[in-house]
VOPAGU-2260 file (C-alpha; in pm, 1 decimal, decimal comma):
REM VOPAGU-2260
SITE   aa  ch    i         X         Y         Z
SITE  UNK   A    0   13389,8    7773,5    7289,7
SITE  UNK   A    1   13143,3    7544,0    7482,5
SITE  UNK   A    2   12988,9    7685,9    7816,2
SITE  UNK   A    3   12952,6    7473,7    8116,4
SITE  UNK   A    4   12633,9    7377,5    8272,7
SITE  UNK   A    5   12692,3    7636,6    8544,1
SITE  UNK   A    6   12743,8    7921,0    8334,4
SITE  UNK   A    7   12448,1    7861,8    8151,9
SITE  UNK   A    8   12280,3    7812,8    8486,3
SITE  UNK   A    9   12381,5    8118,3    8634,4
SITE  UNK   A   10   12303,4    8387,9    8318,0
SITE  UNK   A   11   11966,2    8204,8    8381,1
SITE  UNK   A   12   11967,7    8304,6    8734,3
SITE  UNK   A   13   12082,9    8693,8    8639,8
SITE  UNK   A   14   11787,9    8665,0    8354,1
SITE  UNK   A   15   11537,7    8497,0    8598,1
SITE  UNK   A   16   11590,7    8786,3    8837,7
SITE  UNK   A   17   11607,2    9073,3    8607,9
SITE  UNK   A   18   11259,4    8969,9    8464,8
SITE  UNK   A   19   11090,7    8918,9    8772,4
SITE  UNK   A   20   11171,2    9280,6    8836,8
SITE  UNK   A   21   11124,3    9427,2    8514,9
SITE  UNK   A   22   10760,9    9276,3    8513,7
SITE  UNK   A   23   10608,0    9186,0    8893,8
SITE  UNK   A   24   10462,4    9562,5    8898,7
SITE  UNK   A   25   10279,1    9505,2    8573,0
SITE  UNK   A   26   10223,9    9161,7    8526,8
SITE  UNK   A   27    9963,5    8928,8    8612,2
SITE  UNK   A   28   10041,8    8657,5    8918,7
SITE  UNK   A   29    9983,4    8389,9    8695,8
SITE  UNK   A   30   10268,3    8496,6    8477,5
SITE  UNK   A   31   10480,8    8505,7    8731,8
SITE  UNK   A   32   10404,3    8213,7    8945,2
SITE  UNK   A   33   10631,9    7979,5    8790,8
SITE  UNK   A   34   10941,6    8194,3    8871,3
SITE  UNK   A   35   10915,7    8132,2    9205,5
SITE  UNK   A   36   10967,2    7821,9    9447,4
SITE  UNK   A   37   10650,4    7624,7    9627,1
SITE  UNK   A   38   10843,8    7720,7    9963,7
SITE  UNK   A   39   10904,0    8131,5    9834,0
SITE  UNK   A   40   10924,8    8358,2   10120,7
SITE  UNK   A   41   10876,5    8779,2   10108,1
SITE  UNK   A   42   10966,2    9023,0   10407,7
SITE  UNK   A   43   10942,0    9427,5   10446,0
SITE  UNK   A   44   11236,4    9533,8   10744,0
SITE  UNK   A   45   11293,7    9227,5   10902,3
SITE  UNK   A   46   10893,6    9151,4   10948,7
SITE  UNK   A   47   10667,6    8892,2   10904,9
SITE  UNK   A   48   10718,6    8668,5   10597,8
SITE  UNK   A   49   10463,6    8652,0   10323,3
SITE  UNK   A   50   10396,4    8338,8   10077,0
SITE  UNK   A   51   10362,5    8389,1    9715,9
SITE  UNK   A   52    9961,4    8485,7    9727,8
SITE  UNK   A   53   10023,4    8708,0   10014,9
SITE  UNK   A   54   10274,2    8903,2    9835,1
SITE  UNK   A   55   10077,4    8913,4    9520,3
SITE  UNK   A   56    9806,8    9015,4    9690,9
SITE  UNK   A   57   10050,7    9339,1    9826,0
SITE  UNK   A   58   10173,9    9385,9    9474,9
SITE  UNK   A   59    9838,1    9436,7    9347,6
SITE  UNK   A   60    9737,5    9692,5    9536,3
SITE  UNK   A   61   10103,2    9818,6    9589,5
SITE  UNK   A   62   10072,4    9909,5    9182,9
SITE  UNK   A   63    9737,0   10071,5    9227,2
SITE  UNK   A   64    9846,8   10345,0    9529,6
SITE  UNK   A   65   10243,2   10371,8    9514,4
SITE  UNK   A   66   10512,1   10388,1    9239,6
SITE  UNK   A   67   10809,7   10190,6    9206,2
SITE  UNK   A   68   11140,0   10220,0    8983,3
SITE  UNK   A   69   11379,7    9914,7    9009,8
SITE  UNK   A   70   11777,9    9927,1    8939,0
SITE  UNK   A   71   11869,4    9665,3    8743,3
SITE  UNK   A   72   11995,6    9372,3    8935,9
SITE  UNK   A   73   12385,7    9275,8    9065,6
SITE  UNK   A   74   12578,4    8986,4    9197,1
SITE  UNK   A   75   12862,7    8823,0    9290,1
SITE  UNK   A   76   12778,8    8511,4    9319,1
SITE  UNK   A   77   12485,8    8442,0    9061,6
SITE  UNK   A   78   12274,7    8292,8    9391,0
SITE  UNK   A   79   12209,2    8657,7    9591,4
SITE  UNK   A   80   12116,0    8938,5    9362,5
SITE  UNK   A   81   12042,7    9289,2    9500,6
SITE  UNK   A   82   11870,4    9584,6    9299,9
SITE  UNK   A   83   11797,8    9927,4    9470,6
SITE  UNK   A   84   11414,1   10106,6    9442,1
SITE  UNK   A   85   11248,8   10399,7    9493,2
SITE  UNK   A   86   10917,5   10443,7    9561,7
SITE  UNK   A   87   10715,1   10731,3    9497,5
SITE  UNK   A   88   10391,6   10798,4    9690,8
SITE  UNK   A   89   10155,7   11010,4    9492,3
SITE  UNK   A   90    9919,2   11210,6    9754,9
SITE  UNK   A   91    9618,1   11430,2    9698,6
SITE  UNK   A   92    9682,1   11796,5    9824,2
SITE  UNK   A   93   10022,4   11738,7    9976,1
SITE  UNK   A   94   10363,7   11660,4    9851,1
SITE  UNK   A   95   10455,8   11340,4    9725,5
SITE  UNK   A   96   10693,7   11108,5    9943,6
SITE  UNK   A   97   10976,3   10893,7    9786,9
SITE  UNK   A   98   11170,6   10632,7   10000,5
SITE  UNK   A   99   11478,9   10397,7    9863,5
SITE  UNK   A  100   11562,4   10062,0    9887,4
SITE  UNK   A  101   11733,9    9757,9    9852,9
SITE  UNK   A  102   11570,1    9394,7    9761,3
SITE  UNK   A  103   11800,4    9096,4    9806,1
SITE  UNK   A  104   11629,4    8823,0    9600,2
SITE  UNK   A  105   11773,6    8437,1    9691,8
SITE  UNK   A  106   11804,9    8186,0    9357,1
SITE  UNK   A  107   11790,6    7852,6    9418,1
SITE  UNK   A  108   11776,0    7553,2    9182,1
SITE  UNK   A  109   11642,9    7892,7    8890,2
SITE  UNK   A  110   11374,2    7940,7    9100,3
SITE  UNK   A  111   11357,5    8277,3    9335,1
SITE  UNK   A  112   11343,6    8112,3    9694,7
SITE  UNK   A  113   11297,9    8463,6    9893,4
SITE  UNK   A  114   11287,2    8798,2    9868,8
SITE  UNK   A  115   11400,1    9068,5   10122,6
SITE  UNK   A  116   11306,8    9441,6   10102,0
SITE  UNK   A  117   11504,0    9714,8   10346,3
SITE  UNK   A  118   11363,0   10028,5   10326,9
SITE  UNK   A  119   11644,1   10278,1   10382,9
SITE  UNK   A  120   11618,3   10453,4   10703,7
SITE  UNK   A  121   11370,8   10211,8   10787,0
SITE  UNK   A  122   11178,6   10298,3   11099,0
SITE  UNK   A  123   11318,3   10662,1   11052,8
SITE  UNK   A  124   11357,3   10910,5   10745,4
SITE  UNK   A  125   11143,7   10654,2   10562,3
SITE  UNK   A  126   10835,9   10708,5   10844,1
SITE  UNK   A  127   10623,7   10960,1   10652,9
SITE  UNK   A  128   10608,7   10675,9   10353,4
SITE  UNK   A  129   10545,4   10401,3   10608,5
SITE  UNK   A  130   10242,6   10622,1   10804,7
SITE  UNK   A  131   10110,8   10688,7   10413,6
SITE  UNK   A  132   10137,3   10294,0   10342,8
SITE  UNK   A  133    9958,8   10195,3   10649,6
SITE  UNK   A  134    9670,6   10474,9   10585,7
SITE  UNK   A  135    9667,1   10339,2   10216,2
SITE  UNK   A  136    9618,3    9995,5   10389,9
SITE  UNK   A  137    9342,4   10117,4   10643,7
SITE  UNK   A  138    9146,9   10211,4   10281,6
SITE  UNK   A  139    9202,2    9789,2   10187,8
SITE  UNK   A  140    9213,8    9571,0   10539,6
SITE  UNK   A  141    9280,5    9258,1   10320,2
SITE  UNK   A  142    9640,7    9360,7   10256,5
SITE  UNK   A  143    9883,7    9383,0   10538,0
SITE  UNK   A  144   10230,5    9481,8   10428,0
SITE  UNK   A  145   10423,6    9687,3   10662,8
């Protein structure tokens, strides 16, 4: 049986995704660069958008300070995609903090267009892992990310 165009288009999409989350903690930027569009966008909560070297400048230090554990990605419609997180913040002396998440990720044209991250209880049951993210960032100023 022959598949259309759009279906291959669209495994592509789920494949694109599911990479991009399976490797953007342990990969190199330049690996990853070409999965993403010249007009990508990245958010935390609603904030301030990021650019592709913003956020891989976040990701880089991200890996070196917090851990992360993706679900592997759904959708209904092969153009939004959604995969839940948890992220575990080792600390010296005190117990460790772990928040979850979801990240919508946009496809468009098989390149990721944008990339939303909602901490749950953002702003509230997550605010111990924010306050240790922004005194992780006080230790790098050239990373803002919360």
């Amino acid at each position: 049986m022959e598949q259309s165009l759009d279906s291959v288009s669209l495994k592509q999409n789920h494949k694109l995704v599911y990479y991009f989350i399976s490797n953007f903690y342990t990969s190199e930027k330049s690996r990853l660069d070409n999965l993403v569009s010249t007009s990508f966008k990245y958010s935390v909560d609603n904030g301030p958008e990021m650019d592709f070297e913003k956020y891989a400048k976040r990701k880089n230090f991200m890996q070196e300070h917090i851990q992360f554990c993706f679900d592997k990605p759904t959708t209904e419609d092969d153009i939004f995609f959604t995969a839940g997180f948890s992220v575990v913040v080792p600390r010296v002396d005190q117990p460790v903090l772990y928040c979850g998440g979801k990240m919508t990720f946009l496809v468009v044209r098989n390149l990721i267009e944008r990339i939303t991250t909602n901490y749950e209880g953002a702003g509230g049951d997550n605010s111990s892992v924010q306050d240790a993210i922004r005194k992780i960032e006080i230790l790098n100023k050239s990373v803002k990310f919360v």
